[in-house]
C-alpha positions, 0 to 999 in steps of 0.5 A: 257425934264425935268419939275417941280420945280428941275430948281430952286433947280439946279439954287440957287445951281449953283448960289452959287458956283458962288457968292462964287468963284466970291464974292462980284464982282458979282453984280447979278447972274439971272436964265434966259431962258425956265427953269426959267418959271415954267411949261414950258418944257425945254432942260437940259440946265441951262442958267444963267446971272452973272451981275458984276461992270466992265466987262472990269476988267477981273483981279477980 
């Protein structure tokens, strides 16, 4: 299990490479799950939200 604030590094990181590929389709990307709470013991798995406008429109 990991612990401490490399979560947040790890998640601003991925987040990014999200927004770049997405653009301005992504209304929101959010850390969510056990390692978006600090101090809280987690399994090496990031989870993320990617929030965007149309979900039907696959295209963009």
């Amino acid at each position: 299990m990991i612990r401490g604030p490399a979560w947040p590094q790890r998640f601003e990181a991925l987040a990014q490479t999200i927004r770049d590929a997405v653009g301005e389709k992504a209304v929101s990307v959010e850390h969510i799950g056990s390692t978006a709470v600090p101090g809280l013991a987690t399994k090496p798995i990031l989870d993320l939200l990617l929030t965007v406008m149309d979900v039907e429109d696959e295209a963009a």
